[in-house]
Every structure is written in structure tokens, then in C-alpha cells.
C-alpha positions as CSV (number, residue, x, y, z in Angstrom):
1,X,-95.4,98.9,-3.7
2,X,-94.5,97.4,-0.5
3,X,-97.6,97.6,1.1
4,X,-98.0,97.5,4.7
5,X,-94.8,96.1,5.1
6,X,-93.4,99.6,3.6
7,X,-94.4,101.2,6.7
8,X,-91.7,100.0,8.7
9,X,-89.2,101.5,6.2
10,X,-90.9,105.1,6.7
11,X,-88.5,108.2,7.0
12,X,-89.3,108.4,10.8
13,X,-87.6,105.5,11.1
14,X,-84.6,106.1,9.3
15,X,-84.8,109.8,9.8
16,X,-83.4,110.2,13.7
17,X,-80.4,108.0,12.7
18,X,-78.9,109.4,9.7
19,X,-79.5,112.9,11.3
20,X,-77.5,111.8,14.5
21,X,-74.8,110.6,11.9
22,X,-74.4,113.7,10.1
23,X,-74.6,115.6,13.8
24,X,-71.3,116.9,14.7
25,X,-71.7,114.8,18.3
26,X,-71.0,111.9,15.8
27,X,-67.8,110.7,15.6
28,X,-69.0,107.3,13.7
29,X,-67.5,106.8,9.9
30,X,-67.1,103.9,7.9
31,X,-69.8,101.8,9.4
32,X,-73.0,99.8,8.1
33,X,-76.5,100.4,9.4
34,X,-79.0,98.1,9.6
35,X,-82.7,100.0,10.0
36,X,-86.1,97.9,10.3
37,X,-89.3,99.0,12.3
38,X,-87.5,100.7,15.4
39,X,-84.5,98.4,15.5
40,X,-81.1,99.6,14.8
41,X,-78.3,97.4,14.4
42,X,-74.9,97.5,13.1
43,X,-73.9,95.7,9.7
44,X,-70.2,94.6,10.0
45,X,-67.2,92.8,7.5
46,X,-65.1,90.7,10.0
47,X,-62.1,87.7,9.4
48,X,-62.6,85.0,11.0
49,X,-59.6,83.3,12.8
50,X,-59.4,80.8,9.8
51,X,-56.9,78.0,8.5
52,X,-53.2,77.9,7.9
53,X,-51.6,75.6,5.5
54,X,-48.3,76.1,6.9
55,X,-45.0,77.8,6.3
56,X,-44.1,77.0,2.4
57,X,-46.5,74.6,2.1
58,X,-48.7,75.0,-1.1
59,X,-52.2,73.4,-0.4
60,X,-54.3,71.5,-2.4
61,X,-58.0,71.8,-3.4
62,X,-58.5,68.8,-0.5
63,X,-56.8,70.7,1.9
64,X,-59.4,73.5,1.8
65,X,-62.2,71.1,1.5
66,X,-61.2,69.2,4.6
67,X,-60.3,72.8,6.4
68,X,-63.9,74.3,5.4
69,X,-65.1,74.2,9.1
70,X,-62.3,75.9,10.3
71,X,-62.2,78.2,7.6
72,X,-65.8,79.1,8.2
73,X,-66.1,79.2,11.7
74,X,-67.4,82.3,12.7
75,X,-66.4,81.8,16.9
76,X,-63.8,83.9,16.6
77,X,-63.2,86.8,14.4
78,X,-61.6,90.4,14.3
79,X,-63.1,93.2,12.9
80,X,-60.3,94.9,10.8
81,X,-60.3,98.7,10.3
82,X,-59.0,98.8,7.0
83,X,-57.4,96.2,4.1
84,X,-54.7,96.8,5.3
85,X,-55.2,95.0,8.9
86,X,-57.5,92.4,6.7
């Protein structure tokens, strides 16, 4: 049991939003929802602007260390549709 903490999972929460989702006014699809005690928020897979090693060049296990910053970076990103634009 979750307790009290359970309560803020309750279907009149969650129930308004999946009901507009299935609504035909939705046009949403493929999409992740976050749902907590009243607040809604949007769950999202994005690629960050990353690293290049270069044309033709192979890099090394250094390499990525010493890129890890820019690899991670999350100050600029795209949010791709499908794999395809991944």
C-alpha cells in the first residue's frame, strides 16, 4: 500500500487526461505523460547536439572520455519524431 501518498495517484487524477487522449478533439500520439497530484507534464526522448570525432577519424576510448561534457550537455537538443530522424 502506498498510503497517503497513493492519493495523489487516484483515477481523478489520471482520469480527465487519458479521457481527453482517447477524445477525438485529440490529435496527440506517440507521446509520454507524466501524472502526479494535479500536475501534468510531458515525458520526452531527445539528442542532444553531441560530439563529432571527425570525418574518417576512428576515436579512441580517450576521445569519448575527454568529450563527455559535450556529449552530455543537455543545452541544446532536438526532439526527433522517429529513429529515423534520431
Amino acid at each position: 500500500m502506498m498510503g497517503a501518498s497513493g492519493e495523489t495517484f487516484a483515477p481523478e487524477y489520471i482520469a480527465p487526461m487519458v479521457a481527453y487522449l482517447v477524445s477525438e478533439q485529440s490529435q496527440i500520439t506517440h507521446e509520454i505523460f507524466n501524472i502526479g497530484a494535479g500536475r501534468y507534464s510531458r515525458i520526452f526522448v531527445a539528442s542532444t547536439t553531441g560530439w563529432k570525432a571527425g570525418e574518417g577519424r576512428h576515436p579512441s576510448v580517450e576521445d569519448i572520455r575527454d568529450q563527455l561534457a559535450a556529449i552530455r550537455a543537455t543545452d541544446e537538443f532536438t526532439i526527433p519524431a522517429n529513429a529515423a530522424e534520431a
